[in-house]
C-alpha positions as CSV (number, residue, x, y, z in Angstrom):
1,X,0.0,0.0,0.0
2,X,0.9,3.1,-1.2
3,X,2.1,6.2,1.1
4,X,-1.2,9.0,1.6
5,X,-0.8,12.1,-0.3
6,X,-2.3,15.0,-0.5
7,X,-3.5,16.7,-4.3
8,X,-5.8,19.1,-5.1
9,X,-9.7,17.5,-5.5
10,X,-11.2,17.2,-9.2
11,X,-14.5,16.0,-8.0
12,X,-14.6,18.4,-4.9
13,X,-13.7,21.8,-6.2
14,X,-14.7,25.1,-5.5
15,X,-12.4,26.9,-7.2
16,X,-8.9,25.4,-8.0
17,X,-9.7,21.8,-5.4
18,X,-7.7,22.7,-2.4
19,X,-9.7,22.8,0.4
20,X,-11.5,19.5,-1.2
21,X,-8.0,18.1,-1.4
22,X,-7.3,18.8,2.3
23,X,-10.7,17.5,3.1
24,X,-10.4,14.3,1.6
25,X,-6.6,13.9,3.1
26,X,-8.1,14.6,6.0
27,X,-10.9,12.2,5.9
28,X,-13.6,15.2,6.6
29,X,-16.3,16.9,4.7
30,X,-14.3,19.4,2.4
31,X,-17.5,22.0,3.3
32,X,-15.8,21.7,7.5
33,X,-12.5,23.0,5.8
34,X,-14.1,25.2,3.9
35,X,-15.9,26.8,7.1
36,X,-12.7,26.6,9.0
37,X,-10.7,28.6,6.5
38,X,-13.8,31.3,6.5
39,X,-14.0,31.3,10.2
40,X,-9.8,32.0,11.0
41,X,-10.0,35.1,8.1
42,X,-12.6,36.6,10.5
43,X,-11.0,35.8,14.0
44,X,-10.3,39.0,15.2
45,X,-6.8,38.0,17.2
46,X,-5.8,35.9,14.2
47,X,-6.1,38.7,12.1
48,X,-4.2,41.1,14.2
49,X,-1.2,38.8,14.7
50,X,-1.3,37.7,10.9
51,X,-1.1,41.5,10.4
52,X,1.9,41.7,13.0
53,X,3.9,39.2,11.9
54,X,3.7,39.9,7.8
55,X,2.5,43.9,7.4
56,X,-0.6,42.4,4.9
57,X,-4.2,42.1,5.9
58,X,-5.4,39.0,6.8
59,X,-7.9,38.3,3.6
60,X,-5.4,39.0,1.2
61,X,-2.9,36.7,2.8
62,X,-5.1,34.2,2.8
63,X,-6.0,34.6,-0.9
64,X,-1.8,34.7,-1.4
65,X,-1.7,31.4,1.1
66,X,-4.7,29.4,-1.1
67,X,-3.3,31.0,-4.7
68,X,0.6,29.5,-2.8
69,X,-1.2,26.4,-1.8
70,X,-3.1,25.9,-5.4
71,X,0.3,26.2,-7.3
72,X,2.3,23.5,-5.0
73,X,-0.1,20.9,-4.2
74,X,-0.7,19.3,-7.6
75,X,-3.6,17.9,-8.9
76,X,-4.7,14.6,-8.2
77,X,-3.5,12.4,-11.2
78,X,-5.9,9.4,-10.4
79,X,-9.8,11.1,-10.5
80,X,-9.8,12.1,-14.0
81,X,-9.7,8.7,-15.5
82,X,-12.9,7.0,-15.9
């Protein structure tokens, strides 16, 4: 048996699969990682020490940080063959 990996999700995509990637890695509901991601962007104390600690506002970094994560995790090379 192979090692587990993690790729972006063909079949459960929003926009470019991450979050459905991490969600099936994760053995969850992608929509749970969704909900997490949209619930630390408005965490007031998260914000301000994202905004300590880089100088950017916390929704942009996280669009940089999902756009980052979207480029390096690749796609998952085994769901588009039917």
């Amino acid at each position: 048996m192979g090692a587990k990996r993690l790729y972006r999700s063909v079949k459960n995509r929003v926009l470019c699969g991450v979050c459905g990637g991490i969600g099936e890695y994760l053995a969850v509901d992608p929509v749970m990682i969704r909900l997490i991601w949209i619930l630390l962007m408005l965490f007031q104390t998260w914000r301000h020490l994202f905004h300590l600690i880089t100088g950017a506002s916390l929704i942009g970094g996280s669009i940089a940080i999902y756009i980052l994560a979207a480029v390096i995790i690749p796609k998952d090379p085994g769901e588009g063959r039917e």
